[in-house]
Structures are given as C-alpha cells and as structure tokens.
KOLTI-862877 format. One record per residue (C-alpha): residue number from 1; z, y, x. Coordinates in nm, 2 decimals. Example, Ala and Ser with C-alpha at 12.3 -4.5 7.8 and 13.67 -1.06 7.14 Angstrom:
ATOM|num|w|v|u
ATOM|1|0.78|-0.45|1.23
ATOM|2|0.71|-0.11|1.37
! end
This chain:
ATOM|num|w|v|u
ATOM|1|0.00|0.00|0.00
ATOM|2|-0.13|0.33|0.16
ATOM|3|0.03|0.65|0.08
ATOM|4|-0.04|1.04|0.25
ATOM|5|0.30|1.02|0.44
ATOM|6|0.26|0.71|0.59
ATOM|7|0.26|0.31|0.48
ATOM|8|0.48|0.04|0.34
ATOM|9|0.44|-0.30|0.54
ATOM|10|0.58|-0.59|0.34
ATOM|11|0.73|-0.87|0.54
ATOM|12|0.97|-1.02|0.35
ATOM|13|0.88|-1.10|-0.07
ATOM|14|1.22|-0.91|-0.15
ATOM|15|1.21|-0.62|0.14
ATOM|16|1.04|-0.39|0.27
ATOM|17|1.05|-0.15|0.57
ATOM|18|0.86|0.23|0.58
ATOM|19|0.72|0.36|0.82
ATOM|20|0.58|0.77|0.89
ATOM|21|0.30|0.76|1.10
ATOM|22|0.44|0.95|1.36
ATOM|23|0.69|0.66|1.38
ATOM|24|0.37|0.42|1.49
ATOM|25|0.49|0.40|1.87
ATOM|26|0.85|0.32|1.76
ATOM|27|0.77|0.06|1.56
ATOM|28|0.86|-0.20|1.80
ATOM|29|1.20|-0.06|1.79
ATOM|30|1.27|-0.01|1.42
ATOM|31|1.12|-0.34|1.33
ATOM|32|1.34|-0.53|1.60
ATOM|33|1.68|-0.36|1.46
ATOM|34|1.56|-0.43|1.14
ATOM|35|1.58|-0.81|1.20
ATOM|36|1.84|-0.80|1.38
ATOM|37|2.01|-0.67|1.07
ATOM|38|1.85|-0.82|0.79
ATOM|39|1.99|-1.11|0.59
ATOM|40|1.84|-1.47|0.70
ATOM|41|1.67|-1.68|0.46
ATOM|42|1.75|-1.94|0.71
ATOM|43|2.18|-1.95|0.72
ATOM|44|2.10|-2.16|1.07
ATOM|45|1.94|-1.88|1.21
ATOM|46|2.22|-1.63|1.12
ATOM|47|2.50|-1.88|1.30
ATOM|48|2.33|-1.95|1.59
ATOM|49|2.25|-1.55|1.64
ATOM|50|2.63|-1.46|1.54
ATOM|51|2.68|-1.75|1.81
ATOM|52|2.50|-1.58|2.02
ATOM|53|2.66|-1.25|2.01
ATOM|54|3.04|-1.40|2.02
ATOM|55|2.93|-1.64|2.31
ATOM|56|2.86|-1.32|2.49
ATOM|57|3.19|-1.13|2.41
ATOM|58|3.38|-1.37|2.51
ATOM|59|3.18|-1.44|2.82
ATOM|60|3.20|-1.08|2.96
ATOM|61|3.56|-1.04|2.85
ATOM|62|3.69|-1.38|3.01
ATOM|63|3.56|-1.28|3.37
ATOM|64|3.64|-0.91|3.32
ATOM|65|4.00|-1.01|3.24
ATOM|66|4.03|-1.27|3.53
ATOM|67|3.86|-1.11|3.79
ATOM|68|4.12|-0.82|3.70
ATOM|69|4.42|-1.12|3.75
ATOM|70|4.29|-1.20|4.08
ATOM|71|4.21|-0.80|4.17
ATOM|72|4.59|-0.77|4.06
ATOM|73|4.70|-1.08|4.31
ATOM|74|4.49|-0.97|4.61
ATOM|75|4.68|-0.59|4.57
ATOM|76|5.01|-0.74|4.54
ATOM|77|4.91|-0.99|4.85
ATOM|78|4.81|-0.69|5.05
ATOM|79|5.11|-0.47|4.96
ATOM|80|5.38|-0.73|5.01
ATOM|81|5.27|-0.85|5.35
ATOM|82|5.13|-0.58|5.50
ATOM|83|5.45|-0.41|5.40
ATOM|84|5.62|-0.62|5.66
ATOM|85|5.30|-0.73|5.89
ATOM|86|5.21|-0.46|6.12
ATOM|87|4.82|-0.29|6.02
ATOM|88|4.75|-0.29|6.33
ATOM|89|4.88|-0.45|6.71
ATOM|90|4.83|-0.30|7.04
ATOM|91|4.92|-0.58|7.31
ATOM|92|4.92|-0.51|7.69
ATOM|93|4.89|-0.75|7.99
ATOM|94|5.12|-0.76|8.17
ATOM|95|5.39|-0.69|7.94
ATOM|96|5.52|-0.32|7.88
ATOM|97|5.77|-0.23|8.13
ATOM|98|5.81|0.13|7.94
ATOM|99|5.64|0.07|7.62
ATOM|100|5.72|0.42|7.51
ATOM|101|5.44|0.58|7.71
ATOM|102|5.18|0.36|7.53
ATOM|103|5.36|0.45|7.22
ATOM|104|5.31|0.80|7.28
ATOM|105|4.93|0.74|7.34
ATOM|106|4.88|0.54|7.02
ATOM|107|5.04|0.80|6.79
ATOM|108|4.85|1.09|6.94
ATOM|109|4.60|0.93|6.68
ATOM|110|4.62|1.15|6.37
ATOM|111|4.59|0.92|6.10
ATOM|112|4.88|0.63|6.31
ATOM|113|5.21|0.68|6.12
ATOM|114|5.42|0.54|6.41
ATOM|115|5.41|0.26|6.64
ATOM|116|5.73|0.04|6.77
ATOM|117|5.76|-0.24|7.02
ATOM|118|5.74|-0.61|6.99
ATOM|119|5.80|-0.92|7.18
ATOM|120|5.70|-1.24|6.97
ATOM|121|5.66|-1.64|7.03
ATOM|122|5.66|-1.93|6.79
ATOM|123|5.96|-2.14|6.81
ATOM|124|6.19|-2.42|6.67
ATOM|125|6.46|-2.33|6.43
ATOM|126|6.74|-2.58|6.32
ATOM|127|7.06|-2.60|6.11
ATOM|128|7.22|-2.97|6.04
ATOM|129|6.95|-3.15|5.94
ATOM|130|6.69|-2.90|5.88
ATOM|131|6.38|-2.82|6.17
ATOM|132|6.14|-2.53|6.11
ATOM|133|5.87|-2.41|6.28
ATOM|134|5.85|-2.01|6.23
ATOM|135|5.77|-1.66|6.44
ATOM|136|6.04|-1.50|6.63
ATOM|137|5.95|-1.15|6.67
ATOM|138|6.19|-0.93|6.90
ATOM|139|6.19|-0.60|6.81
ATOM|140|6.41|-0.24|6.80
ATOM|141|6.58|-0.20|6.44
ATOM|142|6.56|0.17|6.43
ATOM|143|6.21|0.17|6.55
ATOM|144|6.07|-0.12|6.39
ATOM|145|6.19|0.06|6.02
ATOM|146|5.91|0.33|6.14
ATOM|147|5.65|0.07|6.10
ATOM|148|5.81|-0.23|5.85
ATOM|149|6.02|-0.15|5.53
ATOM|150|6.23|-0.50|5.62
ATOM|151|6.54|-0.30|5.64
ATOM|152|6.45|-0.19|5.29
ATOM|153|6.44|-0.56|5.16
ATOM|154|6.76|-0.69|5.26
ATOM|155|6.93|-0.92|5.05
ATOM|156|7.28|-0.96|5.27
ATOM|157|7.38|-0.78|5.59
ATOM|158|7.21|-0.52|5.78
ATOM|159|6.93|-0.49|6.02
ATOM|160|7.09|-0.26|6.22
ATOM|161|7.34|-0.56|6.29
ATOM|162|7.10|-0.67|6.57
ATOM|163|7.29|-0.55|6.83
ATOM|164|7.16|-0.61|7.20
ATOM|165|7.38|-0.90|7.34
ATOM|166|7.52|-1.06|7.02
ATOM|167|7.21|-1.24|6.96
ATOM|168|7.20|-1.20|6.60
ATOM|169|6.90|-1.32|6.40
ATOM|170|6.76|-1.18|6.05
ATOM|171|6.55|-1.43|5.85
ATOM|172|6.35|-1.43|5.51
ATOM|173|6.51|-1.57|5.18
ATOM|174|6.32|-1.88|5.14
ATOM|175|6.36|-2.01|5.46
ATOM|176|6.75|-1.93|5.48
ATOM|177|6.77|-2.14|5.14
ATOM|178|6.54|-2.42|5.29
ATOM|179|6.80|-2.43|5.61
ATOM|180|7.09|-2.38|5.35
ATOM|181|7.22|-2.11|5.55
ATOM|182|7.44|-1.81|5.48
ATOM|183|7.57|-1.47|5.71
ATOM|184|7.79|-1.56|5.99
ATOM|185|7.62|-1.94|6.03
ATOM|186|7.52|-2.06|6.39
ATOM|187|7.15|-2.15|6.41
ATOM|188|7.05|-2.33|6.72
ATOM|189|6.65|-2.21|6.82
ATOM|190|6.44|-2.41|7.12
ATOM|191|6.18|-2.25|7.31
ATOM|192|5.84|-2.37|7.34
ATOM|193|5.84|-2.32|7.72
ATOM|194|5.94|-2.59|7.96
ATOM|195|6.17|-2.59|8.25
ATOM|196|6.11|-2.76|8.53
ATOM|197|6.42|-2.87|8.71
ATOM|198|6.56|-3.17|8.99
ATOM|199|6.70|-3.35|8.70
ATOM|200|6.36|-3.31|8.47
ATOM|201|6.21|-3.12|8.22
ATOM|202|6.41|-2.92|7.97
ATOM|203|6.32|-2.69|7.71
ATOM|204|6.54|-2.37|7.66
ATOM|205|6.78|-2.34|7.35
ATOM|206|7.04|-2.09|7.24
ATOM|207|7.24|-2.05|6.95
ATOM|208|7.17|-1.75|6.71
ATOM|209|7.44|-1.62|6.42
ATOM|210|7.29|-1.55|6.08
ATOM|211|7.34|-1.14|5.99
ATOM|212|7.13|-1.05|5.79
ATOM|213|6.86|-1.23|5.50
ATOM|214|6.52|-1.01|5.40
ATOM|215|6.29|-1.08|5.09
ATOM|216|5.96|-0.89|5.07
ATOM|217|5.81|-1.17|4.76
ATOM|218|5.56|-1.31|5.02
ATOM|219|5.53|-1.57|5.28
ATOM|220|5.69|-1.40|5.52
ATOM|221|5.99|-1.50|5.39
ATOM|222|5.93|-1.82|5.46
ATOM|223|5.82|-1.83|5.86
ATOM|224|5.97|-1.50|5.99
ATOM|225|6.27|-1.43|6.18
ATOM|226|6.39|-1.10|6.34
ATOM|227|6.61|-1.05|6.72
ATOM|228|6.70|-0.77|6.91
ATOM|229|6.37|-0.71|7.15
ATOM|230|6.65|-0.74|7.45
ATOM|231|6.79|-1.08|7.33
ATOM|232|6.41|-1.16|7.29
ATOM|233|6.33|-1.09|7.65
ATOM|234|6.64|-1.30|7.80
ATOM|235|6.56|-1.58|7.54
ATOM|236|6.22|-1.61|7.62
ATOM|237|6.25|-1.49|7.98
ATOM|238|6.02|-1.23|7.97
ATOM|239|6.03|-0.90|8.13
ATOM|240|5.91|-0.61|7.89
ATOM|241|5.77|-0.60|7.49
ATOM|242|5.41|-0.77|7.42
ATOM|243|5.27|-0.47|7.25
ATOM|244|5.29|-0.25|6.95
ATOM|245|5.32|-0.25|6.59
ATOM|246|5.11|-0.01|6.46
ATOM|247|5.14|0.20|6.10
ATOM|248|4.88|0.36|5.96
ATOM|249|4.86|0.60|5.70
ATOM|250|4.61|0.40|5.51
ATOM|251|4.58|-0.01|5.56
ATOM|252|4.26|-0.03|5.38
ATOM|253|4.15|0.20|5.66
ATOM|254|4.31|0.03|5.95
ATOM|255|4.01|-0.15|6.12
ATOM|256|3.81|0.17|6.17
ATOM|257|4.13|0.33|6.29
ATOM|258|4.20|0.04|6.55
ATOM|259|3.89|0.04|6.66
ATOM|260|3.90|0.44|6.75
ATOM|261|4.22|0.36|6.91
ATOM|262|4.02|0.07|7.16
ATOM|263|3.75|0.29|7.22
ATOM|264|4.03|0.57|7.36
ATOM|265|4.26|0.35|7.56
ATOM|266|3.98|0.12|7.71
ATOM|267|3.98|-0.23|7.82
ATOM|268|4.38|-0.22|8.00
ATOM|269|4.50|-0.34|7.63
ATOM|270|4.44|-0.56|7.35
ATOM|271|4.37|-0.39|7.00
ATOM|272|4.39|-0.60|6.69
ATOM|273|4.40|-0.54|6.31
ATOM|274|4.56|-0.72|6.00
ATOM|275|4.22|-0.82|5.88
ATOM|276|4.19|-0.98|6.24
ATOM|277|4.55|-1.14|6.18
ATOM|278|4.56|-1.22|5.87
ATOM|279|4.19|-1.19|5.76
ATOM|280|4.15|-1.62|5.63
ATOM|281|4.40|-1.56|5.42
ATOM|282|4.28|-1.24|5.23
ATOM|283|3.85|-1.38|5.25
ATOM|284|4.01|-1.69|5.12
ATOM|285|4.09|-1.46|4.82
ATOM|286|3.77|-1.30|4.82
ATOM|287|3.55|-1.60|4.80
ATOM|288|3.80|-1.78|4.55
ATOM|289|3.71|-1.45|4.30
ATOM|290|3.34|-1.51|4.40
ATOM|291|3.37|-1.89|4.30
ATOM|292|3.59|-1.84|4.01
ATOM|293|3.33|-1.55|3.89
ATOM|294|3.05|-1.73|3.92
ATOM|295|3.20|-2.04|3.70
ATOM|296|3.26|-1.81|3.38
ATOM|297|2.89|-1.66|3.44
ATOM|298|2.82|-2.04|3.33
ATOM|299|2.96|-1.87|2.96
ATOM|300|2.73|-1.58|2.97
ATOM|301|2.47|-1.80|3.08
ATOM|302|2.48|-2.03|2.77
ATOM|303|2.52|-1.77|2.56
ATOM|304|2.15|-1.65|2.70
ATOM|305|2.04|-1.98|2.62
ATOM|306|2.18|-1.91|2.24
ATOM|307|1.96|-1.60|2.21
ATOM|308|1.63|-1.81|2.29
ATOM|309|1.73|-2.06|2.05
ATOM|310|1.77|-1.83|1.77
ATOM|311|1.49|-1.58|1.84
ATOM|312|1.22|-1.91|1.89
ATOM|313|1.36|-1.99|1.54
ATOM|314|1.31|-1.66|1.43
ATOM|315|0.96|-1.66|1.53
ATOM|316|0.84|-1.97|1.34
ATOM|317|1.07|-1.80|1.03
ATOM|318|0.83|-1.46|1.09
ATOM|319|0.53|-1.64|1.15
ATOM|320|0.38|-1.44|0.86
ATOM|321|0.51|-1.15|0.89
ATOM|322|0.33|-1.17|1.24
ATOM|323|0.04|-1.20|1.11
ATOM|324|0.04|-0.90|0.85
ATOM|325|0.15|-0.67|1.15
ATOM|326|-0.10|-0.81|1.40
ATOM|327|-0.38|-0.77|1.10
ATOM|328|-0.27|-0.38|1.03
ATOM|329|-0.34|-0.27|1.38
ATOM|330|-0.04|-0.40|1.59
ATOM|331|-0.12|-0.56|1.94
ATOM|332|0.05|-0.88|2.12
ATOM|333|0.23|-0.63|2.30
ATOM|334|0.43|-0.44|2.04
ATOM|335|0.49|-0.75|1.87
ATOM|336|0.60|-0.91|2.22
ATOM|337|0.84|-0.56|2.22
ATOM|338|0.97|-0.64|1.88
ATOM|339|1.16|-0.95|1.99
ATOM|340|1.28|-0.81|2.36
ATOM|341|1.42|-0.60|2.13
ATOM|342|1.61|-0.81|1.87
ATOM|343|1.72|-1.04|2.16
ATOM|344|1.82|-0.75|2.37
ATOM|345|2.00|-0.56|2.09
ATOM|346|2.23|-0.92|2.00
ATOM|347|2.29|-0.91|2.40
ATOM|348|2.41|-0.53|2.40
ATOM|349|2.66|-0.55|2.09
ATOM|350|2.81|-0.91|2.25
ATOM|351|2.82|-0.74|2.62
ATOM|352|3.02|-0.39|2.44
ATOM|353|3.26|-0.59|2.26
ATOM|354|3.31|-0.81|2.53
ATOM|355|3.37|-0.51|2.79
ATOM|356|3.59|-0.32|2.55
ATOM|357|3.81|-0.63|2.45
ATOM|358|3.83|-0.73|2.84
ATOM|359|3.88|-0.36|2.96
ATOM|360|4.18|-0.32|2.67
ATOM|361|4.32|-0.65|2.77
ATOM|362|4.32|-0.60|3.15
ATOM|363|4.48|-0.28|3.15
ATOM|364|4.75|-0.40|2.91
ATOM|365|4.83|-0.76|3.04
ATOM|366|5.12|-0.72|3.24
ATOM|367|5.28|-0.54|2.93
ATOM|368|5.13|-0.82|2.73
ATOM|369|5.28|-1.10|2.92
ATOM|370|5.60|-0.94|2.93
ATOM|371|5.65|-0.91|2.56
ATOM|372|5.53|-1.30|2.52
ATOM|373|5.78|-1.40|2.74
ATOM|374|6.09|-1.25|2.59
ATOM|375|5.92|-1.40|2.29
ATOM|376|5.88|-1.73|2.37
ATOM|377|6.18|-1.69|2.60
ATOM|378|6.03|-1.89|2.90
ATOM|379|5.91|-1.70|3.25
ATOM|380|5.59|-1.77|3.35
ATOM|381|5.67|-1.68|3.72
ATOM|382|5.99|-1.86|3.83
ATOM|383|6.11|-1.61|4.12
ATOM|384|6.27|-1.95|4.23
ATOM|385|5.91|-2.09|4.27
ATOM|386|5.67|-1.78|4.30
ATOM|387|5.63|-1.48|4.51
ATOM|388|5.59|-1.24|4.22
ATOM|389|5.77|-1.22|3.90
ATOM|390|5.50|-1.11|3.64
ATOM|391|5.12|-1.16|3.63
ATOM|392|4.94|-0.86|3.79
ATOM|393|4.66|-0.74|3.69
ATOM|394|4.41|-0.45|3.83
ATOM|395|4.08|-0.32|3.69
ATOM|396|3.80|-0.22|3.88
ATOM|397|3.55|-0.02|3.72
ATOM|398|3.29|-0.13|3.97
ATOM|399|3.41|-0.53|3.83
ATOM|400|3.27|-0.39|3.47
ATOM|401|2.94|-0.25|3.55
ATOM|402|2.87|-0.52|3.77
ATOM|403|2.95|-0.74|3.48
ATOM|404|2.76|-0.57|3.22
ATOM|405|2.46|-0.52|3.43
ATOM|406|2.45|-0.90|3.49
ATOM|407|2.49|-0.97|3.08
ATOM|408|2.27|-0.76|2.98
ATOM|409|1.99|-0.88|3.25
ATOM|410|2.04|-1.23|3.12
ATOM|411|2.02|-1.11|2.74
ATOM|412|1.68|-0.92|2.86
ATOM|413|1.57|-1.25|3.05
ATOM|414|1.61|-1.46|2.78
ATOM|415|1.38|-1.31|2.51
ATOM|416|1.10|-1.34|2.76
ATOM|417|0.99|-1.66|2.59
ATOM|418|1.02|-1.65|2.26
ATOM|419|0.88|-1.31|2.27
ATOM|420|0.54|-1.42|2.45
ATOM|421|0.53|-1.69|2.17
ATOM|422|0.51|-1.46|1.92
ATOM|423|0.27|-1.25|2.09
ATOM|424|0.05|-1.56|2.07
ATOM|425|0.03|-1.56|1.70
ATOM|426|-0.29|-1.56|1.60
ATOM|427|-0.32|-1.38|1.25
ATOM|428|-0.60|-1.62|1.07
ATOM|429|-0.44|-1.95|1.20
ATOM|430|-0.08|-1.82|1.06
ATOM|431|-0.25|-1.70|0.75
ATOM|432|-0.44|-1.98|0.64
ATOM|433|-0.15|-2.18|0.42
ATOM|434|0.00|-1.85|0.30
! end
C-alpha cells in the first residue's frame, strides 16, 4: 500500500511497521529492533532468544564479579606482605662495615622513604618437639620501623625488646602457635654453616628467648623471625649487615625506582626489588586471574552460540517476510544488516545488565558478605585458618570494558551466519508456496 508520506510494508498477517522515506537507509535498523521486540509466533524462538540474553548477563556479571575477588586478593597480598617485605634491597659485597654511608646514598633518591640495615640467613628453629625451617633476619628496631610496620603488628611484647646482647627473637603468630610457644620461652636455632674442628664437624646453635610475637595476616607470619643485627652478626659470624631495606614512597613503583638507584651506585652493589623477591608468588596470581577469566568466557561464549541458534530460527520463521522486503527494493545487504542488528541488539541489553548487576555486586560484596554472615551466623574466613578475615573485593574499570568489549564482539560475531543466510533468500523460491 503506497501512500504520499511514505509506505506500509506488511510482514506479519497481524502487524505492520511504517516507514517515511527519508527513513529508507535506516531501515535496517528499525526493522532489526522491531524483531527483536515483536511477539514470536514461535514460543521456541522467544525462550531461546530470552536464553540468550540472560546467558549473557550472567556471563559478563560472573567474571566481572570474580575477577573483582581476585583483584581484591592480589591488593590485600601486596599490602600485607609488602607491608613487612622490604620494596626494595640493596646488598653489598663484602658486607657493610658502616652501612650508614650507603644508607645516606640510597635515600638521597627522592621518591626512597628510608632505608635500614639487614643481615639475613635461613636457619633451623626448634622447641620440644617442633623443627622449622624459616628466615632470620638481623636487623635495628628503631630503624627497621622506618621501612617495616612490624612493630605496629605486635600481638605480645615489644620490638624494641631486642636489645643487643640478650639475644631475643620476635616471631610471626602462626609459627609461635605451630612451636606452641609463648614470651619468655627458650628456643634453640642451628646455623646452616659448618665448623670444622679436631674432633669433627659441628654446626653452630644458640639458644634464643621469645619477646615479642607479630601478625601482619600473611605468610610471613609463618617463616619470619626478627634479632638484633649485632646478635645476628656474632650468631652467624659475620662482620657487618648484608644490605639495605629499602622503602619507597610507592611499591607499585618500586622496580623503576630500583633500577634508577643501580644505574647511580654502579656495579659495587647488588640492587633488587620485591617483584624480583617475591615476583612467583604475585604472576602466580596473575595467571590464576587469566585462567580463571578465561574459564567463565566459556559462559559468554555459549551464550553466543544461543544468539545463532535463535536468529537461524528466526530466519526460516521470516522467510517471507524476506522475500517482500528483497521484492520492494531492499538488497542482500540491508537484509544481512537487519539481523547483525537483532543479534547485536539481544548481545548489548545481556552485556548492560550483566555489567551493571556485576559492577553493583562488586562494589558491595564485602558489605554483602558481612551481613550474610551474621545472618547465617557462620564465618567464611576462619582467622584460625585464613590470612584475611572477609572476602575482598576491588573493581577495576579497565576489568569492565575489557569485558564488555569482549561480549559484545562475540554477540557481533555470532550473527555473521545467520545473517548471510538470510541475505541468501532468494524472493521467487521463498514465495512460491505462500
């Protein structure tokens, strides 16, 4: 039916969509948000296409809201032990006689906090029947709280108890309950150096008194133990500190600073950083988010797989209506366009809902958690078992375009096919039973 303003297309017996002709190059998108909105003579259709759209909700919300978990576990990682790991080491061979003109040198750097003296060595620690293997570090109280906030974590005693002489010894909260030890207990610790004597080989041992007991909620607390740096050196016979622990003003920034600070002191020393010392254990992280991500992609993924299915049913439902458009002047490629857009526009609505229920969720889970636990009245994170006592959780903005990007690529993607199919119609051969 032709009219001065424009013309009525009939697809369906019971509806009908107008069109002005200065509309004609939109048509492609009015038609496709038309089906997408319109009722389904076929109730198969409309589930798989609703299937389709929750499929990719939940998709994009499920690896927004766990790739925020394990954003929220790699922050509380990095705070808690680089709270009590150094950023940054500056070792020197042979050992610092006068460490405090290197120290001077370091902090010269304006973006190094402070910097304190060190003098560590694995050894043996053991109480009745318990043996344990952890890292003595000798070190300065007072200078060492420049660079480590363990003298703000103490559970019992004082780190300013480690008093040169009275070979005191400071020890994480896990390890102390693993030994079953408490302030004022004897520890014995053993060397890992060798002496050589007329009567044979012996390894060096001294006994150590308990003063003081540190929690930080990481796994320092279970293989670190503190000395004075002087009781260090006449333990492990040496004659000056190993190097420096260095703070920065930034740890995310602490490589690029290190590696200023090599460049100005040269070759005489040894420069490290903590994504040198404890790098495996934060890429460990990093590729367990990767792997973990790229699992729940497999959601996103089928629901892709939904939006073919429903728009190749769609086309043999339109069939006709195909053919009328192709007849009144439309070409494979605007017909081809009128699917990209149905499957596209199914893709978009499940990707927003997704991103807004994930983004809500994220930023509210902690808080979430919380009230489900005084709820149910059971802790998820024993503090007994676990180094943190509530699940943490941290979105990244740069997480939830990645994310949508990726959806909607795959919701694009996917009404490739079916779209070309349509575009393949050819009007007399759809016609000739109707």
């Amino acid at each position: 039916m032709l009219a001065s303003s424009g013309f009525t297309l009939l697809l369906e017996p019971d509806k009908a969509i107008g069109f002005n002709a200065r509309m004609l190059t939109n048509i492609p998108l009015y038609i496709g948000l038309r089906y997408t909105r319109a009722k389904r003579r076929n109730q198969f259709i409309s589930f798989i296409s609703a299937f389709s759209l929750i499929g990719m909700a939940l998709g994009v919300m499920a690896l927004i809201i766990v790739l925020s978990v394990m954003n929220g576990f790699d922050r509380e990682m990095k705070e808690r032990i680089l709270s009590v790991v150094p950023h940054g080491l500056v070792d020197q061979k042979p050992l610092l006689h006068d460490w405090h003109l290197l120290a001077e040198q370091v902090e010269q750097h304006p973006r190094v906090v402070a910097a304190a003296p060190y003098l560590a060595s694995t050894v043996m620690i053991s109480y009745a029947d318990g043996v344990e293997a952890v890292e003595l570090q000798g070190i300065i109280p007072e200078e060492e709280a420049r660079v480590s906030i363990v003298d703000k974590r103490m559970l019992v005693g004082d780190m300013a108890l480690l008093q040169p002489g009275e070979y005191g010894i400071v020890m994480g909260r896990i390890l102390a309950s693993r030994l079953a030890l408490a302030p004022g207990d004897k520890i014995r610790i053993t060397s890992p150096d060798i002496n050589i004597t007329p009567l044979g080989a012996f390894t060096r041992t001294r006994h150590f008194t308990l003063v003081g007991v540190f929690e930080v909620g990481a796994l320092v607390d279970s293989n670190l133990v503190f000395i004075h740096l002087d009781d260090a050196k006449r333990f492990l016979r040496q004659p000056g500190a190993q190097g420096l622990h260095v703070k920065t003003d930034n740890m995310l920034d602490a490589p690029l600073i290190m590696s200023d600070i090599r460049q100005r002191l040269g070759d005489s020393v040894q420069v490290k950083d903590w994504s040198q010392t404890q790098g495996s254990l934060f890429q460990a992280v990093k590729m367990e988010k990767m792997v973990v991500g790229a699992l729940l992609l497999i959601i996103i993924a089928v629901a892709a797989f939904n939006i073919v299915s429903s728009l190749v049913l769609m086309v043999a439902d339109k069939r006709s209506d195909i053919a009328v458009l192709r007849t009144l002047g439309l070409s494979a490629r605007q017909v081809m366009a009128i699917f990209v857009v149905q499957g596209s526009a199914v893709g978009f609505f499940g990707t927003l809902v997704g991103a807004l229920l994930g983004c809500f969720v994220a930023l509210t889970l902690t808080s979430l958690m919380n009230v489900l636990q005084q709820w149910v009245g059971v802790q998820v994170f024993d503090p007994d078992v676990y180094f943190i006592t509530q699940l943490p959780s941290v979105l990244m903005w740069q997480d939830v375009v990645v994310i949508c990007a990726m959806a909607l690529s795959l919701s694009f993607l996917a009404t490739l096919y079916p779209a070309y199919r349509a575009a393949r119609i050819e009007p007399a051969e759809a016609l000739r039973y109707e």
